[in-house]
MARNUKOL-125603 format. One record per residue (C-alpha): x, y, z; residue in one letter. Coordinates in Angstrom, 3 decimals. Example, Ala and Ser with C-alpha at 12.3 -4.5 7.8 and 13.67 -1.06 7.14 Angstrom:
REM residues 2
      east     north        up  type
    12.300    -4.500     7.800     a
    13.670    -1.060     7.140     s
END
This chain:
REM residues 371
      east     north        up  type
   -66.125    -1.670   -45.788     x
   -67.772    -3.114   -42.780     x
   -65.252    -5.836   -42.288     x
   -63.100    -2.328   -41.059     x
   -64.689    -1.060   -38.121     x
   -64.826    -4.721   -36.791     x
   -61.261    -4.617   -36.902     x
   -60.351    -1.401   -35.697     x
   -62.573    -2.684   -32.778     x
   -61.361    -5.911   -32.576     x
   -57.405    -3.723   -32.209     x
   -59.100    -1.340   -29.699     x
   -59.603    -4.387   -27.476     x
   -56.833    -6.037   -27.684     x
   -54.943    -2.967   -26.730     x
   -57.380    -2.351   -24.021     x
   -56.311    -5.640   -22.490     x
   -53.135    -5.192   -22.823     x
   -53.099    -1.464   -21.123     x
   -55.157    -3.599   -18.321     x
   -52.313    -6.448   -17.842     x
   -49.708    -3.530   -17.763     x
   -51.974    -1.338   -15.207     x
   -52.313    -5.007   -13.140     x
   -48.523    -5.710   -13.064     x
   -47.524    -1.786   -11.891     x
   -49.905    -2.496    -9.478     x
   -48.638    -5.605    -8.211     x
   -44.816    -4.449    -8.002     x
   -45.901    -1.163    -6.373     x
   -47.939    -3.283    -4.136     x
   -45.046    -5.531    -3.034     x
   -42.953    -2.366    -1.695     x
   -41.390    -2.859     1.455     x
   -37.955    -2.421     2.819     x
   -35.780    -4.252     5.624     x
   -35.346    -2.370     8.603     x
   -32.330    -1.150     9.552     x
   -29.506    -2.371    12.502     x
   -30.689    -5.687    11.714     x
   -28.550    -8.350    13.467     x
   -27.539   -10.637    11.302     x
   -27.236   -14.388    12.364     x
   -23.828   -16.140    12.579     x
   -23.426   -19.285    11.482     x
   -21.050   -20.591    13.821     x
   -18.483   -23.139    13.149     x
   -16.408   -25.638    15.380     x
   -13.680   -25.381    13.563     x
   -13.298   -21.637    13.576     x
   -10.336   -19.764    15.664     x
   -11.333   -18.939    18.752     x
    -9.183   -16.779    19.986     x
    -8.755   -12.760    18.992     x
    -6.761   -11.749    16.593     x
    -3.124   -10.284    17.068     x
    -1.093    -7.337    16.228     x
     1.681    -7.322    13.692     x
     0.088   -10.474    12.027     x
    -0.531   -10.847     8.470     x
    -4.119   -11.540     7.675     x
    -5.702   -11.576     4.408     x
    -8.882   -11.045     2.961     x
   -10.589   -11.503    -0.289     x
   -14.250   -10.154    -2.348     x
   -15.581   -11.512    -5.114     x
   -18.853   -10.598    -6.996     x
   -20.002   -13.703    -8.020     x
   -22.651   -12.109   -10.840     x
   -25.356   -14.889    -9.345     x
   -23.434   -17.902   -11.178     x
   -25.075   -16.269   -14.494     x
   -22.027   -15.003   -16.509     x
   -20.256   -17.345   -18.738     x
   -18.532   -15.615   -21.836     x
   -21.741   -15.492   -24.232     x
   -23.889   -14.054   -21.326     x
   -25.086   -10.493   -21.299     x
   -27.409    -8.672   -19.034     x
   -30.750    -7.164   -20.299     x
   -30.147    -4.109   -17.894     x
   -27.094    -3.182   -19.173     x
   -26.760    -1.073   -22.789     x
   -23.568     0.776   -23.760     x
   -21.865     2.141   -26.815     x
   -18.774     0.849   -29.314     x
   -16.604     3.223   -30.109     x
   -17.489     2.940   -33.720     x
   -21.085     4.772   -32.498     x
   -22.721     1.435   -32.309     x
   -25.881     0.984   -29.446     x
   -25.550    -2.195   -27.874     x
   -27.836    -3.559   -25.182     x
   -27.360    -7.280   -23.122     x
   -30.305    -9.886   -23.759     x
   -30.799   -12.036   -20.739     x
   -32.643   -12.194   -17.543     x
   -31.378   -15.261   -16.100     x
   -28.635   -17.255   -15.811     x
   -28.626   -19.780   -19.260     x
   -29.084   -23.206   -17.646     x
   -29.001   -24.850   -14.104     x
   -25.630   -26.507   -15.352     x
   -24.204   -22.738   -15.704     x
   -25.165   -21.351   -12.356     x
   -23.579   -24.685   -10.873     x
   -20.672   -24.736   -12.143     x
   -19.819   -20.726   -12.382     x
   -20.715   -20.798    -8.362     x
   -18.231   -24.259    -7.593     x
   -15.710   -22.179    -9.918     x
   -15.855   -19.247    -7.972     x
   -15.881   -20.765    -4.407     x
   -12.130   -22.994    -5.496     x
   -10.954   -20.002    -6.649     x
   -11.310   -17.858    -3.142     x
   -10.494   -21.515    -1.799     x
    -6.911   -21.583    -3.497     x
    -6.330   -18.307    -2.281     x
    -6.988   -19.556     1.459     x
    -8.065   -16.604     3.153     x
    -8.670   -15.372     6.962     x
   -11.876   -13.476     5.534     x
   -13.911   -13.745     2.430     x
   -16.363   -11.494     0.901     x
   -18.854   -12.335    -1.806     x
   -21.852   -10.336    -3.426     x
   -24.394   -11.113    -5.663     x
   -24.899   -14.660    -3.547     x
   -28.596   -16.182    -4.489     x
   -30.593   -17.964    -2.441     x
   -34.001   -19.318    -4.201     x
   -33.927   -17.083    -7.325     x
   -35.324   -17.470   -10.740     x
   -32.034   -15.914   -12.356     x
   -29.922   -18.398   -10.703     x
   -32.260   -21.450   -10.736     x
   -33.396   -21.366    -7.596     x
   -29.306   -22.893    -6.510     x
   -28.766   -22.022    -2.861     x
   -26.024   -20.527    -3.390     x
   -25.443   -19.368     0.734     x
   -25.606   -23.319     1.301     x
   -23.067   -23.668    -1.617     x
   -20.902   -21.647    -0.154     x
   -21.088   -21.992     3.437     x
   -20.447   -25.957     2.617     x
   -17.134   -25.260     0.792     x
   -15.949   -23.279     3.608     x
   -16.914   -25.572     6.632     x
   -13.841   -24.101     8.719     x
   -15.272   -20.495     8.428     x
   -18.292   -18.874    10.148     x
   -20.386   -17.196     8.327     x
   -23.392   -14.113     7.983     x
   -25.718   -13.204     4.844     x
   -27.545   -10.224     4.678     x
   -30.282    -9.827     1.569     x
   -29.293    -6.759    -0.140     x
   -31.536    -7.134    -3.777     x
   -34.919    -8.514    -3.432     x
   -37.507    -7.918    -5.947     x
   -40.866    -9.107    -7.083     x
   -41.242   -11.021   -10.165     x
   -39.700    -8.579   -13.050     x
   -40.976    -9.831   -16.435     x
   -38.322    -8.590   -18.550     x
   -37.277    -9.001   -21.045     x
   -39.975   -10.480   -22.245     x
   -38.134   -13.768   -24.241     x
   -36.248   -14.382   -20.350     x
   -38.097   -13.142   -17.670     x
   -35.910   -11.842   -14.826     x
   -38.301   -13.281   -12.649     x
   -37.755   -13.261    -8.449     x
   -34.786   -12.683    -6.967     x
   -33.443   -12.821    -3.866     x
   -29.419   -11.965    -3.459     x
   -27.332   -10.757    -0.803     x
   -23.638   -10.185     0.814     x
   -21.822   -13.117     2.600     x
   -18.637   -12.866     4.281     x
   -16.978   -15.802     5.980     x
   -14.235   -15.474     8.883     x
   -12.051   -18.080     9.739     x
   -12.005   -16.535    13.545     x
   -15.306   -16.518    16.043     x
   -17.631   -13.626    14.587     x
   -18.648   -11.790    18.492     x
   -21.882    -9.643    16.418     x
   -22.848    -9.002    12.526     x
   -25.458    -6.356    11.445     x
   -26.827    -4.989     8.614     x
   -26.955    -1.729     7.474     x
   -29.344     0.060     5.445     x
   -28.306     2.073     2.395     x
   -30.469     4.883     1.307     x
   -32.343     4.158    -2.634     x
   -34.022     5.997    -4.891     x
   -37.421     7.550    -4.521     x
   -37.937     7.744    -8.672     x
   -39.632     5.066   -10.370     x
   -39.125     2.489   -10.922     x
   -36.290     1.855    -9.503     x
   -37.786     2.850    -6.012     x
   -39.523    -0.935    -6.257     x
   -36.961    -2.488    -8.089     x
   -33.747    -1.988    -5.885     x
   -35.272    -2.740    -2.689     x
   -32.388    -3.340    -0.328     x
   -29.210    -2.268    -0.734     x
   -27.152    -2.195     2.213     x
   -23.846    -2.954     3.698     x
   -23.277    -5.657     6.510     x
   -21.107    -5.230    10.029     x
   -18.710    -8.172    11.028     x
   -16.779    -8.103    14.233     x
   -14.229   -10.604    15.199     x
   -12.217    -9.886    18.519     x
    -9.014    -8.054    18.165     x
    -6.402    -8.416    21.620     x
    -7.140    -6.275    24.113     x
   -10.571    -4.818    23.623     x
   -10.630    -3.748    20.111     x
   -12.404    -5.199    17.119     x
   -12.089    -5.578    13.484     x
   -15.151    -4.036    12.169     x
   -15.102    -5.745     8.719     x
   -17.526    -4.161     6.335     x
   -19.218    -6.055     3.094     x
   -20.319    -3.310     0.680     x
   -22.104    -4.029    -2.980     x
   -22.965    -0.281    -3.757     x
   -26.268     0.524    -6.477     x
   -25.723    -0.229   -10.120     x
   -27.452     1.161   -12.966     x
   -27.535     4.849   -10.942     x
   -26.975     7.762   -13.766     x
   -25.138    10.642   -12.414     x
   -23.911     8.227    -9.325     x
   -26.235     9.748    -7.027     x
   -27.800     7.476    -5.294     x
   -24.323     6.306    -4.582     x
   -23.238     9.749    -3.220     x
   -25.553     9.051    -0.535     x
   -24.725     6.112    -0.093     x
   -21.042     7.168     0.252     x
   -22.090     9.698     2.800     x
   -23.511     7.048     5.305     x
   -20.606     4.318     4.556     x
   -18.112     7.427     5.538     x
   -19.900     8.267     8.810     x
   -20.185     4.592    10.138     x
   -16.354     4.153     9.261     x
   -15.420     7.203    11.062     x
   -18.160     5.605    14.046     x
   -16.195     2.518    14.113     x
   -12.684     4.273    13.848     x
   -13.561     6.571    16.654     x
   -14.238     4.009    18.666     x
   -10.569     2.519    18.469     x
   -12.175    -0.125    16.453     x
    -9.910    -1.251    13.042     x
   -12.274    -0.932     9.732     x
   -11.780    -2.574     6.460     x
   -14.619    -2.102     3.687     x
   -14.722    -4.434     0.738     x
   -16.698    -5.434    -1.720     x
   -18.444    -4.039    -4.989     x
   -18.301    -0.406    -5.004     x
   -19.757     0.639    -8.277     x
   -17.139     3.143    -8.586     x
   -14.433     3.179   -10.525     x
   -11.449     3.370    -7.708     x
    -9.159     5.807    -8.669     x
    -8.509     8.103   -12.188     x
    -5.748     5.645   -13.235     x
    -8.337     2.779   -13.635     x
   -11.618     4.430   -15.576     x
    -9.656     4.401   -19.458     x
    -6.363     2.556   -18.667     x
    -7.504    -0.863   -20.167     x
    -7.940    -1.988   -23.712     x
   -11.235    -1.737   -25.154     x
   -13.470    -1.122   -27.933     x
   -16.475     0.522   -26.254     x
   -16.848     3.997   -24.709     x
   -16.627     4.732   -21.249     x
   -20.357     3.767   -19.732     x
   -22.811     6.643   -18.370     x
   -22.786     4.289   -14.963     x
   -18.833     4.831   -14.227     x
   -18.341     7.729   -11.514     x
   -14.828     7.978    -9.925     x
   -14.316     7.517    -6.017     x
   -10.914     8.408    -4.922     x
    -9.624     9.157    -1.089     x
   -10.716    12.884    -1.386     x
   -14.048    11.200    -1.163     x
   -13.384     9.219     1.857     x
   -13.379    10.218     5.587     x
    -9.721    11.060     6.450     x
    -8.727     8.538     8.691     x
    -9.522     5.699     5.381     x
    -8.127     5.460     2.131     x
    -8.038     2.825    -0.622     x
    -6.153     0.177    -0.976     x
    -5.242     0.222    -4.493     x
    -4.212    -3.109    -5.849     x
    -0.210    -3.399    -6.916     x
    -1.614    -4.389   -10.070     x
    -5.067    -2.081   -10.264     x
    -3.286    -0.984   -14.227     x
    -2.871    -4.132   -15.341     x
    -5.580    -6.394   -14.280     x
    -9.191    -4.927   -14.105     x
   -12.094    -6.881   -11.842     x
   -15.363    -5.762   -13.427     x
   -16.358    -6.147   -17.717     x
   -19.346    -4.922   -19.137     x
   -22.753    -6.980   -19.944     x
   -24.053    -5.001   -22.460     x
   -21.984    -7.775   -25.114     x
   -20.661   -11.215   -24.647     x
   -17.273   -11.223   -23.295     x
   -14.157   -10.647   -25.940     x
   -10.902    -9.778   -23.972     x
    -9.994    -6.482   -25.204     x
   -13.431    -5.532   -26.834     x
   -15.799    -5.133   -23.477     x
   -14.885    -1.819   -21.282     x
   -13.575    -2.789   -17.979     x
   -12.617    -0.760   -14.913     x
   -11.988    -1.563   -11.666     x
   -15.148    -1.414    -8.910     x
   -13.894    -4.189    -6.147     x
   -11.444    -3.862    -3.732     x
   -11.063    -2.310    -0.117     x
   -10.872     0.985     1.472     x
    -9.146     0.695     4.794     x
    -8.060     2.578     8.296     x
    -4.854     3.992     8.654     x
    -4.383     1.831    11.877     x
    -4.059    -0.944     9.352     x
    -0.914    -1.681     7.016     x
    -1.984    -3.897     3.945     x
    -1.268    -4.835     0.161     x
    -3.807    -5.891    -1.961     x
    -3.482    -7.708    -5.507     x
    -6.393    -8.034    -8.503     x
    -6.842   -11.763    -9.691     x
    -6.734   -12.222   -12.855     x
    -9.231   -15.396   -13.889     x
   -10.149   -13.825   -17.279     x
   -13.960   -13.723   -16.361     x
   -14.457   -17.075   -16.426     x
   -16.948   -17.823   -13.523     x
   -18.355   -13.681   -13.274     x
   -18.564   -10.616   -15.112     x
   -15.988    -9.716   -11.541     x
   -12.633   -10.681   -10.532     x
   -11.532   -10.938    -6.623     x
    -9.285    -9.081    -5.049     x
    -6.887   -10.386    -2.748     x
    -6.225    -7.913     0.765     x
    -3.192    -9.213     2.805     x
    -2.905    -6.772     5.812     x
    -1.904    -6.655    10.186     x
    -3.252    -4.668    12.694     x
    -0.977    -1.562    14.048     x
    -0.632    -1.798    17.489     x
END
């Protein structure tokens, strides 16, 4: 019998220390808090082999986004934050933190970068881009990039930065650092970044640190711009509204820029299913996830409107995480693409690469300027 209180004191401890490294760690990611400011200008990495001159009316341009998921998702990769449901009632949940080897994160990113390269665009748009992350390895992924394109100028803006996440516990998240990148094949004249508003609950209020959008001009003729806008909405936001907000402010710089004279095209990840024809249209054997909310042009400011892909019902850019990848099985909507002014006249298309460097596809925009 008195082997029993030594144990029960000998539990009491350990569970003391263990409330003690838990207090510690809430401490030290509520400590790290901090947010960029906003109407940051961004700065341009300029090329000497970019276009100098403006751009004309009646051209065709084109334009392309691409969530590049960090260089993390091959096939067998799921996501610890993500969780879901089958269809057959069954709870599922992703497992990893980070990516599954440097090797991965390597090739996924050179696998993404020749596939925007085949396409050959004017602009390009990538999210998820890491630059010294645990996830990803700590590949510079900006450097990566910027490389591969060395006839492009080209801003960043960090829109995810968080302190060292230990979960899960088996593959620590760990830092992270990502952000936006888009690349122009003509002069950039300014870039900014712009702040989206977050959640004040916690703990996402210290997890999801900076979301924003970024602000690229390039010189139109005469003395207009394109104001070409890179946009990776909130994830993981029940009830979308965070994202409502977020909405709100996108709307009222687009009308800004629009009022101005100024020609806007958004793309990027929105986090939103775009358009009711896209949320249950494509084979799958889980239910419909609680972070899918529908953004259609009643949502938008007037003077924009989507730019649904010819091919938005047949070919799908973003899968779910929660499971490894089986065409068919994971639910899959589409979240990337552009919205657009209705001084512009474009066509966009959904590439189909079967998932194979990201959990995204790119979208193609090809689009002129109305005079």
């Amino acid at each position: 019998m008195k082997i029993l209180p030594k144990v029960l004191k000998y539990i009491i401890s350990v569970l003391i220390i263990l409330a003690l490294i838990i207090l510690a760690y809430v401490i030290y990611v509520i400590s790290q808090y901090s947010r960029i400011p906003d109407n940051q200008n961004l700065e341009i990495i300029h090329n000497t082999n970019a276009i100098e001159s403006s751009l004309n009316y009646d051209t065709f341009y084109s334009a392309t986004t691409y969530n590049i998921g960090f260089g993390a998702y091959t096939h067998d990769f799921s996501f610890f934050m993500d969780s879901g449901v089958m269809k057959d009632g069954t709870k599922v949940a992703g497992k990893y933190g980070r990516a599954f080897s440097l090797e991965d994160v390597n090739t996924n990113t050179d696998g993404a970068i020749e596939t925007i390269k085949k396409l050959n665009p004017t602009f390009a748009l990538f999210q998820e881009v890491d630059t010294n992350s645990d996830r990803s390895f700590h590949v510079d992924q900006v450097e990566k990039i910027g490389k591969a394109f060395n006839d492009m100028a080209y801003n960043y803006a960090v829109n995810y930065h968080s302190p060292y996440l230990a979960l899960p516990l088996n593959n620590p998240h760990g830092f992270a650092n990502a952000g936006i990148m888009t690349l122009s094949k003509y002069s950039i004249d300014k870039a900014i970044r712009k702040t989206y508003p977050l959640s004040d609950v916690f703990p996402q209020k210290y997890l999801d640190l900076d979301r924003c959008f970024s602000v690229t001009y390039i010189s139109v003729e005469g003395s207009k711009k394109l104001s070409l806008i890179n946009s990776h909405m909130s994830a993981y936001d029940k009830g979308g509204l965070v994202r409502a907000k977020q909405l709100i402010l996108l709307n009222e710089y687009m009308r800004e820029e629009y009022d101005r004279g100024n020609y806007v095209i958004v793309g990027g990840d929105f986090n939103h299913a775009l358009g009711k024809d896209v949320i249950d249209n494509f084979e799958s054997e889980q239910e419909i996830p609680e972070w899918v909310n529908l953004l259609t042009n009643e949502d938008l400011d007037p003077s924009m409107s989507i730019c649904a892909a010819e091919n938005e019902t047949e070919v799908a850019t973003c899968r779910s995480t929660d499971i490894p990848y089986t065409k068919g099985v994971n639910y899959s909507t589409v979240v990337d693409g552009f919205i657009i002014s209705d001084n512009i006249e474009a066509y966009a298309t959904n590439i189909d690469n079967n998932y194979i460097y990201s959990d995204h596809q790119p979208v193609l925009l090809k689009f002129k300027l109305k005079k």
